[in-house]
C-alpha positions in Angstrom: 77.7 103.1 84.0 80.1 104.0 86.6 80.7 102.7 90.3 81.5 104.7 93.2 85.2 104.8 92.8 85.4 106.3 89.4 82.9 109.2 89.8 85.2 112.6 90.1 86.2 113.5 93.6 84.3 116.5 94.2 81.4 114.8 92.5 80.9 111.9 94.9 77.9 112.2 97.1 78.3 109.0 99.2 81.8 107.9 100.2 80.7 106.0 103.6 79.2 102.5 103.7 75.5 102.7 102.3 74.0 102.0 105.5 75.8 105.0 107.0 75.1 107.3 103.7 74.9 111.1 105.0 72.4 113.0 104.1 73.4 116.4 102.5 72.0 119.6 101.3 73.5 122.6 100.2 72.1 125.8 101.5 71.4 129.2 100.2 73.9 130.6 102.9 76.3 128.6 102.0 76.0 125.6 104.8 76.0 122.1 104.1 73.1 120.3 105.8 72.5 116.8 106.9 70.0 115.2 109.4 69.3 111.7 110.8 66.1 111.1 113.0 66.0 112.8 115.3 68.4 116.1 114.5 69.9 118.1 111.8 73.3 119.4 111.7 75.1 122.2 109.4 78.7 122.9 108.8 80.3 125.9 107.7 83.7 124.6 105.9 82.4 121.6 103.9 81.6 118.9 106.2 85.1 119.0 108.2 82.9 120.0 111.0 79.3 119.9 112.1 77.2 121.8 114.6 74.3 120.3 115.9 70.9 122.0 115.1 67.1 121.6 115.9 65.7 118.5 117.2 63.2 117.1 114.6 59.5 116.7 115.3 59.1 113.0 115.4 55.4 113.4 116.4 56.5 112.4 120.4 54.1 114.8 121.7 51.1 113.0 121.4 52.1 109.6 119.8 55.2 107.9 121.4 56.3 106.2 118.0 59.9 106.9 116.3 59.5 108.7 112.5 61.6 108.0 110.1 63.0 109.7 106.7 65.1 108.8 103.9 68.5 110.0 102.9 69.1 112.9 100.2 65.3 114.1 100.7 65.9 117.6 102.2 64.7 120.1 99.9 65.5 123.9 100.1 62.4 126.4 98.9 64.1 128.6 95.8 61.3 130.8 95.0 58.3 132.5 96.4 57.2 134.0 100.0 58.6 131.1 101.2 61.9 130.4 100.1 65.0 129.6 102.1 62.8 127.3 104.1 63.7 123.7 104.4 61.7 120.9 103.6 62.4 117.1 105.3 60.0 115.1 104.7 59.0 112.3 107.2 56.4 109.8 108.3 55.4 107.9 111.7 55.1 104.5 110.9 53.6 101.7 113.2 54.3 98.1 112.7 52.5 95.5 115.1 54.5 92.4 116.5 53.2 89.5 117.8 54.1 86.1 119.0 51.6 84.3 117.2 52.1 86.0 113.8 55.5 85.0 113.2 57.8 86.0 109.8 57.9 82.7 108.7 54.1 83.3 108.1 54.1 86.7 106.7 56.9 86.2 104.1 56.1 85.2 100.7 58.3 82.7 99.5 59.2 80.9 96.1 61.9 78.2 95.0 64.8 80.0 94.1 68.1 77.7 93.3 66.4 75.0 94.1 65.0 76.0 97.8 62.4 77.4 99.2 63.3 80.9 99.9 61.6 83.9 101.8 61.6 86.6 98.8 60.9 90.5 98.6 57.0 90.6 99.5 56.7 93.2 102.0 53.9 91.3 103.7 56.8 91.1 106.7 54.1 93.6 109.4 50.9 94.6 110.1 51.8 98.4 109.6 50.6 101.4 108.8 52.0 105.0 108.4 51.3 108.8 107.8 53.5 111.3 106.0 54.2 114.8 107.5 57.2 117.5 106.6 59.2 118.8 109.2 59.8 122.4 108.5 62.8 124.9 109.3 62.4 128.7 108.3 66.7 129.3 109.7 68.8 126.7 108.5 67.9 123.7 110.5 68.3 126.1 114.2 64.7 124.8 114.9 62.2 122.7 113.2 58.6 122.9 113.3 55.5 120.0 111.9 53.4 120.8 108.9 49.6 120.7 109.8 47.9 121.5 113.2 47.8 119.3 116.6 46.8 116.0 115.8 45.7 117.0 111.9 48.7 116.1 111.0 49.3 113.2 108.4 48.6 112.8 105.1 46.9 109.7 104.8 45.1 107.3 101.7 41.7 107.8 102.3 39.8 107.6 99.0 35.8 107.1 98.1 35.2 108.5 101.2 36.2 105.5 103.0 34.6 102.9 101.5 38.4 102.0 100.0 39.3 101.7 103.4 42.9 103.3 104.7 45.9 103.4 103.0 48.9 103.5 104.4 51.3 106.6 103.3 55.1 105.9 104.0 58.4 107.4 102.7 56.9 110.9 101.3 59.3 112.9 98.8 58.5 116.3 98.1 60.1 118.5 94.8 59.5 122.6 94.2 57.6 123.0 91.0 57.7 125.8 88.4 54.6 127.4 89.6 55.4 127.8 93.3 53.5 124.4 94.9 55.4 121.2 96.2 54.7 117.8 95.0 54.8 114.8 97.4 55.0 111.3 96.4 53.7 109.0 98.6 54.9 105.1 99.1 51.3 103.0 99.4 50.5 99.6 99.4 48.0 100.3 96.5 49.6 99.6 93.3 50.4 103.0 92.7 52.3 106.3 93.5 50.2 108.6 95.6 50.3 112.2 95.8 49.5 115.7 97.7 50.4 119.3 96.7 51.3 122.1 98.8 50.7 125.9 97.8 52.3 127.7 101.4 55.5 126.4 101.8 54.8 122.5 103.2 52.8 123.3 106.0 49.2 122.1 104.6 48.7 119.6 102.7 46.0 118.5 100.2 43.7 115.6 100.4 46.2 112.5 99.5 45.1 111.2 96.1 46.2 108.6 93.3 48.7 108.7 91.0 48.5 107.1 87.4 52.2 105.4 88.3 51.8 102.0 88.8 54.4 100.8 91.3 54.7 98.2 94.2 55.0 98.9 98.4 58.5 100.9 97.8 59.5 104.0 97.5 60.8 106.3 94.8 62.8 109.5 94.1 61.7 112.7 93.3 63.7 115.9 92.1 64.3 119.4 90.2 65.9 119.2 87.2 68.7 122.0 87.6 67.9 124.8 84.5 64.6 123.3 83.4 62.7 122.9 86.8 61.3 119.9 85.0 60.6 116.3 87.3 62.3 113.6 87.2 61.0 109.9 89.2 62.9 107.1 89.7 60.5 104.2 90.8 59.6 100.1 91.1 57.3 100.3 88.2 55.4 96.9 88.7 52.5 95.1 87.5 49.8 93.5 89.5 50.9 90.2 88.4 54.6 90.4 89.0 54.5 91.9 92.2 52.9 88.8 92.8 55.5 86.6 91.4 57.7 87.8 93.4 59.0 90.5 91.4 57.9 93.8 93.9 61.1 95.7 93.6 62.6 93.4 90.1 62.1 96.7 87.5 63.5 100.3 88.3 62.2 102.9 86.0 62.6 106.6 85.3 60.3 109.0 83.7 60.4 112.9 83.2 57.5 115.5 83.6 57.5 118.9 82.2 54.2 120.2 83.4 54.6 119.8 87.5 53.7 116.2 87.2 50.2 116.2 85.5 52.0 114.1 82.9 55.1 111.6 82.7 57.2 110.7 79.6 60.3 109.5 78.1 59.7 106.3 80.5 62.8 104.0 80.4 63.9 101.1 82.0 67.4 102.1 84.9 68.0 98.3 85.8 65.7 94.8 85.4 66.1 91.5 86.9 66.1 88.3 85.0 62.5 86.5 85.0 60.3 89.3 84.3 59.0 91.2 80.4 61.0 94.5 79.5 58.3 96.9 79.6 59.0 100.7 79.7 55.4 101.7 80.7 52.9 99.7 82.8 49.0 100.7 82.9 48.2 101.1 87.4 46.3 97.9 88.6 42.5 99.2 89.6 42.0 100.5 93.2 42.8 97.5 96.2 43.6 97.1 99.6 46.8 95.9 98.7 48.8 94.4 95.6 51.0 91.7 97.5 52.2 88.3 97.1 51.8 85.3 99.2 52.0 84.3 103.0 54.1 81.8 104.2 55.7 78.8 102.5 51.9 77.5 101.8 51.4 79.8 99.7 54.4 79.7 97.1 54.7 81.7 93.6 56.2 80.4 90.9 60.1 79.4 90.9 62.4 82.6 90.3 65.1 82.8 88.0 68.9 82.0 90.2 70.4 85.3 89.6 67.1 87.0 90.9 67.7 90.8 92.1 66.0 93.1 93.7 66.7 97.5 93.0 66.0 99.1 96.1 66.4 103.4 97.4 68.0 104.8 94.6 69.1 108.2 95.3 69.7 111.1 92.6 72.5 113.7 92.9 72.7 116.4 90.3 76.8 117.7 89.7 77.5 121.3 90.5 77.3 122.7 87.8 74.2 120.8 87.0 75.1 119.1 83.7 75.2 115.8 85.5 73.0 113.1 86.9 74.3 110.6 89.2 72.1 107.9 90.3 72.7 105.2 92.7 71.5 102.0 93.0 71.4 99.8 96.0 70.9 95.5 94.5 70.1 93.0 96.7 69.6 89.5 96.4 67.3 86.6 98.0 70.8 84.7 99.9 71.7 88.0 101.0 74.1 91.0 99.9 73.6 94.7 99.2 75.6 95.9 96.2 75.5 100.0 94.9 75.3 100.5 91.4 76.2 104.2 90.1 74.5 105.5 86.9 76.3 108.6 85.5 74.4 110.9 82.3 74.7 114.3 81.0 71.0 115.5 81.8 70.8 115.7 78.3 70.5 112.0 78.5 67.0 112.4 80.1 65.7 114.3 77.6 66.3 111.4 75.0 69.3 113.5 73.8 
């Protein structure tokens, strides 16, 4: 395990404050590329300087809501018609707010060190979201939406509707070895869902469930450098302990070798005091939502003191590719964010 400070210099991805990570990719041309919300920018001698590029499609044009994406999610196309096209994916999110609906009544609490304390349920909005991939086909110049006019979202919508609508938040997308993209999808489901791409990001297939169980949070998603295998870093929660007040208490890694039809060599990154090790946990059957309890009527079961929560962990591969570099963000019900850094040869992730 290593920290920030100890990882070599020119293999430190994040030297800011966590809240003001940047977000960089390294082109084919040779530019470094980063992006916030609403542009990208790309810098020609290592991030000394930065020109601005494209303004990002944030869905404006016919829905006045702000989209949002996560750090380190920019992917660059390697093979194919398509490659040398960039890939950020986003989503449009809508939360409702309203004075009679107060936090207080939408967090899920339990007694932790002896108080009743507002804990990690995520039952904090009314909300609902839609994933989409901004696309850019010259470096981040100009971007342009996947899908057409208002067909644009990938959204949870299974049995035909009689599940209802799911919300899809937080998409990550990885190239796999036949040519397609991968998205994962953050749901409120009990599980990782997913859609495929064969041209590029710009359609999308019909969003559909994963066999990942995993709580309302999102993962990480990315190429293994020389195998072009997968690897996922996740919340890998039960039913039950999402309900406890566990929803992000497990982080969990797995590998696929066949484009994700399959995941193995499941391991447990980081665990918080209270709950079972378990390296693989069965998804919960289809439901609305897998959530714990509203308001301080509805209290779980006391949680251990030293409770944590693992929160958007982000991978980095070295550049030479021999090294994994994961980081960690750890939170805890009084407050605090601490980083933890994970360095491994990628050997490691092959149980080597």
């Amino acid at each position: 395990m290593s920290d920030d400070t100890k990882l070599p210099a020119g293999e430190r991805p994040n030297t800011g404050a966590l809240a003001e990570s940047q977000r960089h990719l390294r082109l084919q041309s040779g530019k470094v590329l980063k992006y916030d919300n609403d542009y990208s920018y790309t810098s020609i001698d290592g991030g000394a300087t930065w020109e601005q590029g494209g303004h990002l499609i944030a869905g404006g044009e016919y829905c006045p809501i702000r989209a949002h994406a996560l750090p380190n999610i920019a992917i660059q196309i390697q093979k194919g018609p398509d490659r040398g096209r960039v890939i950020i994916p986003f989503y449009l999110k809508m939360d409702g707010e309203h004075p009679d609906y107060t936090l207080d009544m939408r967090a899920g609490y339990a007694q932790w060190q002896g108080e009743l304390t507002a804990m990690e349920t995520h039952t904090h909005y009314p909300e609902m979201a839609g994933a989409y991939m901004n696309l850019s086909d010259d470096d981040g110049q100009s971007w342009y939406p996947s899908g057409t006019s208002h067909r644009r979202f990938m959204m949870g919508y299974f049995d035909d509707g009689h599940l209802g609508l799911w919300s899809c938040e937080e998409p990550v997308t990885a190239e796999l070895k036949d040519g397609r993209l991968l998205c994962f999808i953050r749901s409120t489901c009990g599980r990782i869902l997913k859609s495929y791409s064969s041209d590029g990001g710009v359609s999308w297939t019909k969003v559909e469930a994963t066999n990942l169980a995993m709580s309302n949070s999102p993962c990480a998603l990315a190429t293994i450098p020389g195998t072009g295998d997968l690897v996922l870093i996740w919340n890998q929660m039960s039913a039950e302990e999402i309900k406890g007040m566990y929803r992000r208490g497990r982080l969990s890694l797995a590998i696929s070798r066949d484009d994700g039809d399959t995941w193995e060599l499941f391991r447990t990154l980081a665990q918080s005091p209270g709950i079972e090790t378990r390296d693989r946990i069965q998804p919960p059957p289809f439901q609305v939502m897998v959530r714990g309890g509203s308001g301080p009527d509805e209290p779980a079961d006391p949680v251990p003191d030293d409770l944590r929560h693992y929160h958007y962990s982000q991978v980095y591969f070295s550049g030479d590719g021999q090294t994994i570099h994961i980081m960690i963000p750890v939170s805890y019900p009084g407050g605090g964010l601490d980083p933890i850094w994970l360095q491994h040869p990628v050997s490691w992730l092959y149980g080597e």
